[in-house]
BAMARKOL-445369 format. One record per atom (N, C-alpha, C): x, z negated, y negated; atom name. Coordinates in pm, whole numbers, plus 50000, padded with zeros to 5 digits. Atoms other than C-alpha are relative to their C-alpha. Layout:
// BAMARKOL-445369
+-------+-------+-------+------+
:     u :     w :     v : atom :
+-------+-------+-------+------+
:     X :     Z :     Y :   CA :
...
+-------+-------+-------+------+
//
This chain:
// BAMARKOL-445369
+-------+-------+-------+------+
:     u :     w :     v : atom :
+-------+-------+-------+------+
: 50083 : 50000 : 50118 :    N :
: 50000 : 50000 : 50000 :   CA :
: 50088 : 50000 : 49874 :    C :
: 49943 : 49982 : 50103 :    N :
: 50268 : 49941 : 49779 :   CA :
: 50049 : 50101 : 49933 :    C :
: 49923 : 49848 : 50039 :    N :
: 50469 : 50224 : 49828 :   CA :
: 49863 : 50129 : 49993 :    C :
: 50121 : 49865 : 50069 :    N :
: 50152 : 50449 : 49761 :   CA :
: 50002 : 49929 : 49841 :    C :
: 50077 : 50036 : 50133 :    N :
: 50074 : 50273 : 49428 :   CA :
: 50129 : 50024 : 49948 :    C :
: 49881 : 49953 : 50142 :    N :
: 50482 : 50349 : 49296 :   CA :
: 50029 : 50122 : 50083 :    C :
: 49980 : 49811 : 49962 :    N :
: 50446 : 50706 : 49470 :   CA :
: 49962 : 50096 : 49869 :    C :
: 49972 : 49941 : 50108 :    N :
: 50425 : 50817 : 49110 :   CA :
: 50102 : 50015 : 49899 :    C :
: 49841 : 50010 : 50060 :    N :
: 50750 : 50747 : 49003 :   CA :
: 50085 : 50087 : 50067 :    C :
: 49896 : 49856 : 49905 :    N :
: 50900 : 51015 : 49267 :   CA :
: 49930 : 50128 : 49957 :    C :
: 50065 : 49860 : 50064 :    N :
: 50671 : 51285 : 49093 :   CA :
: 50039 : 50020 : 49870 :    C :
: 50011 : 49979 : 50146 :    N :
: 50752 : 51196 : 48766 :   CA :
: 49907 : 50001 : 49920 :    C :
: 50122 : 50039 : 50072 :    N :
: 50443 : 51115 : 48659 :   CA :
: 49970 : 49883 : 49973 :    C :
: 50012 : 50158 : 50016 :    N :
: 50273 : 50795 : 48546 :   CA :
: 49854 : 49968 : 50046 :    C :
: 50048 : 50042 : 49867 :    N :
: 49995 : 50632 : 48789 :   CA :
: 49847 : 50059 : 49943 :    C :
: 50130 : 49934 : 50034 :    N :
: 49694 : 50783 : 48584 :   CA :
: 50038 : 50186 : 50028 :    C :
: 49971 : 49866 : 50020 :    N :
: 49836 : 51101 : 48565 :   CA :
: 50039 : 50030 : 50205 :    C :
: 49976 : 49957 : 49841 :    N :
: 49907 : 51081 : 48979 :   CA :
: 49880 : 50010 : 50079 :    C :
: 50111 : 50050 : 49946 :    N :
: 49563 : 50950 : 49067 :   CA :
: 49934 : 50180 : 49979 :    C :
: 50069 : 49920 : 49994 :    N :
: 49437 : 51320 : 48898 :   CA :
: 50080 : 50115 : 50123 :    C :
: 50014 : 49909 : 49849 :    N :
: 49680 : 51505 : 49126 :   CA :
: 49999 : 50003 : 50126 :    C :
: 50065 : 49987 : 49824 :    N :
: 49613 : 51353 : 49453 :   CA :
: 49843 : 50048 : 49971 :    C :
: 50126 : 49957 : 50020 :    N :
: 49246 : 51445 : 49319 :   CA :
: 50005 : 50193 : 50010 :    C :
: 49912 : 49884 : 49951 :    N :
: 49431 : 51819 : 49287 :   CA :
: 50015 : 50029 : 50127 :    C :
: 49936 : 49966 : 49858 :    N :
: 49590 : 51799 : 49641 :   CA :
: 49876 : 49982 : 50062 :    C :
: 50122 : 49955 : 49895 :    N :
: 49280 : 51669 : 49797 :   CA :
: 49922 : 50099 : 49986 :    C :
: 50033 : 49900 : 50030 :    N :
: 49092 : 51929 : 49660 :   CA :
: 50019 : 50135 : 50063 :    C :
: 49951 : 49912 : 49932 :    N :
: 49295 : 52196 : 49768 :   CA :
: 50021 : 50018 : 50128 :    C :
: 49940 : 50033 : 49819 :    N :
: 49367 : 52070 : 50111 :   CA :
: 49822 : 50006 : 50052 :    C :
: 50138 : 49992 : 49934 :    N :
: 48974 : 52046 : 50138 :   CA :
: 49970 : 50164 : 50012 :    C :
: 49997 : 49882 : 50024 :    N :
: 48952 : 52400 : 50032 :   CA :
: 50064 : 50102 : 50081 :    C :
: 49928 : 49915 : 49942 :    N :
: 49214 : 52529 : 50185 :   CA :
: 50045 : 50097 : 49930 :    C :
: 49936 : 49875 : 50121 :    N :
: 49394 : 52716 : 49909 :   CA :
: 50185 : 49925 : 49979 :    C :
: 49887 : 49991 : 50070 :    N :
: 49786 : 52700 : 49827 :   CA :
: 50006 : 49961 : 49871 :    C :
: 49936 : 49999 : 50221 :    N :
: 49914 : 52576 : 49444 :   CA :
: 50104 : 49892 : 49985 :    C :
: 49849 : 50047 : 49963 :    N :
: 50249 : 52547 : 49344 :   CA :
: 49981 : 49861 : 49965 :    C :
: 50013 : 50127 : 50071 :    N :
: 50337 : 52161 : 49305 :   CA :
: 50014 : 49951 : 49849 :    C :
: 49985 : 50023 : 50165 :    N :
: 50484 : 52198 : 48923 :   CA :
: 49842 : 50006 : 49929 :    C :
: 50139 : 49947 : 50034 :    N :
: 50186 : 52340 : 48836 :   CA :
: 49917 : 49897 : 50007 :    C :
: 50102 : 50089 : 50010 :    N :
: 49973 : 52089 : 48977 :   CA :
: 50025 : 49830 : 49911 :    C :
: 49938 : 50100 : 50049 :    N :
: 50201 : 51827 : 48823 :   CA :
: 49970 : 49983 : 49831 :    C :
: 49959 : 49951 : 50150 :    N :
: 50188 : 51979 : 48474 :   CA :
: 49799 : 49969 : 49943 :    C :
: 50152 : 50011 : 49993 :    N :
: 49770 : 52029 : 48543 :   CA :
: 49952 : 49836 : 49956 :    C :
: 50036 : 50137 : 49994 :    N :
: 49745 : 51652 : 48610 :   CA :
: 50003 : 49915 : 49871 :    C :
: 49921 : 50070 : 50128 :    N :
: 49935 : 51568 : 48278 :   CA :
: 49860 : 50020 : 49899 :    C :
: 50118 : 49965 : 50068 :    N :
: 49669 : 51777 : 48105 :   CA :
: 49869 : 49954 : 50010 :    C :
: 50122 : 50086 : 49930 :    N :
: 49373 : 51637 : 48271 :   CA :
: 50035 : 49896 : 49894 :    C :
: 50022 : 50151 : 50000 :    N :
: 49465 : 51312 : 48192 :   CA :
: 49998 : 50014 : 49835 :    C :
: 49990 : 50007 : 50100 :    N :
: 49502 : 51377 : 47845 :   CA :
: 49893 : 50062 : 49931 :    C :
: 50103 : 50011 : 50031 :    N :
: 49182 : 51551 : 47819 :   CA :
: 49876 : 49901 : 50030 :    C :
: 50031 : 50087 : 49974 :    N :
: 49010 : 51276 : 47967 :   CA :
: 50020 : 49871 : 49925 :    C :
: 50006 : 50090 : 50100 :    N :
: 49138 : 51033 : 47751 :   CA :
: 49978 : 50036 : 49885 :    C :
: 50120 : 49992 : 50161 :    N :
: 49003 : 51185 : 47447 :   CA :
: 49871 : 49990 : 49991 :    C :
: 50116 : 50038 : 50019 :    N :
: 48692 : 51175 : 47558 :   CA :
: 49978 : 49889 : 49996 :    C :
: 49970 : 50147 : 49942 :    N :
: 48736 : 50837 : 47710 :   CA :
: 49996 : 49919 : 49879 :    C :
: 49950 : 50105 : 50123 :    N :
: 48809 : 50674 : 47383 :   CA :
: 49862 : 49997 : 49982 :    C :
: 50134 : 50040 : 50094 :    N :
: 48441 : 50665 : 47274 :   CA :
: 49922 : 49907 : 50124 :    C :
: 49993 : 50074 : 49903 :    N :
: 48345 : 50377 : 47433 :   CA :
: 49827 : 50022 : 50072 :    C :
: 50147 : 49923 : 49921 :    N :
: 47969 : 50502 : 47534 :   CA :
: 49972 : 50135 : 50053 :    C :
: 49967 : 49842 : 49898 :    N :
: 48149 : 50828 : 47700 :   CA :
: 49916 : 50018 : 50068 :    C :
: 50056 : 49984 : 49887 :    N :
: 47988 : 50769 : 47992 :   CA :
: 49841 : 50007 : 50027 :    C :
: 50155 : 49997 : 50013 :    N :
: 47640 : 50759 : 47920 :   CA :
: 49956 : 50150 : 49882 :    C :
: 50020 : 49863 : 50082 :    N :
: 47656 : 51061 : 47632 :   CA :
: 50007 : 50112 : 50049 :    C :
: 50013 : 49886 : 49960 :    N :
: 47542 : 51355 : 47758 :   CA :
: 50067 : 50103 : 49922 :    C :
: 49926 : 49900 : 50074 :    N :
: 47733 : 51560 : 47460 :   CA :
: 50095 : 49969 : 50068 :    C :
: 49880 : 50025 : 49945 :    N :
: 48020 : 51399 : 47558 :   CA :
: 50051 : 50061 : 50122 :    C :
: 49982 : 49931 : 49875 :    N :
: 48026 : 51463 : 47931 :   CA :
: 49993 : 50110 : 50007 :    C :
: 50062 : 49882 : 49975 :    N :
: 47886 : 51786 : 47868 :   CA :
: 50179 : 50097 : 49930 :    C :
: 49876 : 49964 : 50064 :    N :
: 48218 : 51848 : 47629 :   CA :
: 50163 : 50018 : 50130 :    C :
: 49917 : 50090 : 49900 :    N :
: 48429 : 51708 : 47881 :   CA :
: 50024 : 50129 : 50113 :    C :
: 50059 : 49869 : 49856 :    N :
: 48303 : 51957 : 48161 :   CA :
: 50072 : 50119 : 49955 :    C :
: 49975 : 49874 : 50035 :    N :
: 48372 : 52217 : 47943 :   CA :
: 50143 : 50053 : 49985 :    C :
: 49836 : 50014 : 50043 :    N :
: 48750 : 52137 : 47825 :   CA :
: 50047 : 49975 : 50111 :    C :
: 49935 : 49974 : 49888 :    N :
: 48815 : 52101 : 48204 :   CA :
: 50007 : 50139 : 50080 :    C :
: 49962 : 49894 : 50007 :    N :
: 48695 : 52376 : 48260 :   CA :
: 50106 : 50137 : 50020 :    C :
: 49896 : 49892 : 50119 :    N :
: 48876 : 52582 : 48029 :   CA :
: 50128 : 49953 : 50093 :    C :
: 49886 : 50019 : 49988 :    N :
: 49211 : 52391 : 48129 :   CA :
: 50012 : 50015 : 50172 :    C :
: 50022 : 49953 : 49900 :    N :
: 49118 : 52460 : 48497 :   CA :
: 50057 : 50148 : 50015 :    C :
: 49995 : 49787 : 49955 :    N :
: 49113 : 52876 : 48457 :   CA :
: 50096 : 50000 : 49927 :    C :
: 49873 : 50001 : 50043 :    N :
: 49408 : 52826 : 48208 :   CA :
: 50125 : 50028 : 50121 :    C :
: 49889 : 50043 : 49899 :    N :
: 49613 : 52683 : 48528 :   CA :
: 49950 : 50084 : 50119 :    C :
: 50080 : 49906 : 49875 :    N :
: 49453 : 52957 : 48788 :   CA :
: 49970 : 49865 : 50101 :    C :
: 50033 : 50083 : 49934 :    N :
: 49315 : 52648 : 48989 :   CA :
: 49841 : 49973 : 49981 :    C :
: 49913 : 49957 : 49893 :    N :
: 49177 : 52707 : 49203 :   CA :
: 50005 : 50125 : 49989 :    C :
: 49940 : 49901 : 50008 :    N :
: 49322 : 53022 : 49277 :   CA :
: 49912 : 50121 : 50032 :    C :
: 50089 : 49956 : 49940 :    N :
: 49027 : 53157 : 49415 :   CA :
: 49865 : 50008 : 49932 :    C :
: 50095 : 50064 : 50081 :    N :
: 48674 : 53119 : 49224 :   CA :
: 49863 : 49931 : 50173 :    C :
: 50003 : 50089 : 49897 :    N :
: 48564 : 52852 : 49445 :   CA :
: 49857 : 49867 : 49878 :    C :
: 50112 : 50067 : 50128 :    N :
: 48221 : 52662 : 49193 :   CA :
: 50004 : 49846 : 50054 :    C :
: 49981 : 50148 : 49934 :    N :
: 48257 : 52334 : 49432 :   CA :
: 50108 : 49970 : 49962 :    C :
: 49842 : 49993 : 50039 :    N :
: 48606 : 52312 : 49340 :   CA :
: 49964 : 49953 : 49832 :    C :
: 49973 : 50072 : 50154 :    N :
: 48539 : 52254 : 48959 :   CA :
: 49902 : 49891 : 50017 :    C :
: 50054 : 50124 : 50012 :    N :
: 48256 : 52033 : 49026 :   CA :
: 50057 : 49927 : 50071 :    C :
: 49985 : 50133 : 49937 :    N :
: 48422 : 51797 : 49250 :   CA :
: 50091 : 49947 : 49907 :    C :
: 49879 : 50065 : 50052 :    N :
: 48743 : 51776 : 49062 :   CA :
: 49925 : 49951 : 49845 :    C :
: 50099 : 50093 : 50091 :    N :
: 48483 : 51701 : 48717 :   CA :
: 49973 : 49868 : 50036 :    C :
: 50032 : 50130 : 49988 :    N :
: 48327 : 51421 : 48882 :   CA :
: 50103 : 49950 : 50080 :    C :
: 49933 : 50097 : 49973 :    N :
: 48634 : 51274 : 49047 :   CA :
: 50108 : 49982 : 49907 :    C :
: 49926 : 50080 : 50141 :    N :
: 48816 : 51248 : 48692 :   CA :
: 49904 : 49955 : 49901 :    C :
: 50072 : 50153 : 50031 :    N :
: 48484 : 51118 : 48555 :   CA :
: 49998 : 49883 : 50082 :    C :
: 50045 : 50134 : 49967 :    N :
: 48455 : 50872 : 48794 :   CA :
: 50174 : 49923 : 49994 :    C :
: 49846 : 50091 : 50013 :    N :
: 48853 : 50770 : 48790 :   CA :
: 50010 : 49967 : 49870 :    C :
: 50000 : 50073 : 50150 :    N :
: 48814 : 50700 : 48416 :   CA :
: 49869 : 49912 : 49966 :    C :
: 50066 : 50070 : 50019 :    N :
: 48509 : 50549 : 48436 :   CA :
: 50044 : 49832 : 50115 :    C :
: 50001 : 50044 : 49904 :    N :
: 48596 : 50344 : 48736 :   CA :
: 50124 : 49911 : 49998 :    C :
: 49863 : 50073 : 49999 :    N :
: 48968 : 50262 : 48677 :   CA :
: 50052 : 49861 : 49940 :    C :
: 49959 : 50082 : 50040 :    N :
: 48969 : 49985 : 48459 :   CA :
: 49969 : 49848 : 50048 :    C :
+-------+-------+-------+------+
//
């Protein structure tokens, strides 16, 4: 248990930013699609940093603009990063609601 929780320090990432790309890897591994690891490394960074802008308003989670914003700027930073590589519509909704629920959920 431990050594999973500082398995973000061998990626170079920091433990919010790891949580979105095992959310990434599982994803893909459910799918069954290939994507390079930088990539998903670089993805994760982004995530997390769109996520915490929404995040800051502390009734995020209940604002339907918000979420609805949210959706959209993942999105976007989704087809930015060809992920997935494939057009795959389960694939953006899961990875949506499992970085809403890791920011709603995490603290």
């Amino acid at each position: 248990m431990k050594e999973e929780r500082n398995s973000f320090k061998n990626v170079g990432i920091d433990y919010e930013e790891k949580a979105f790309f095992d959310i990434l890897l599982a994803v893909s591994k459910k799918y069954e699609f290939e994507y390079p690891k930088d990539k998903m490394i670089a993805l994760s960074k982004e995530i997390r940093a769109v996520v915490d802008d929404k995040a800051k308003y502390t009734d995020w989670s209940t604002r339907e603009d918000i979420k609805a914003n949210l959706q959209v700027d993942l999105i976007i930073l989704l087809d930015k990063y060809g992920y997935p590589p494939v057009t795959i519509d389960d694939v953006y909704k899961e990875v949506l609601e499992q970085a809403e629920n890791f920011k709603k959920y995490a603290k």
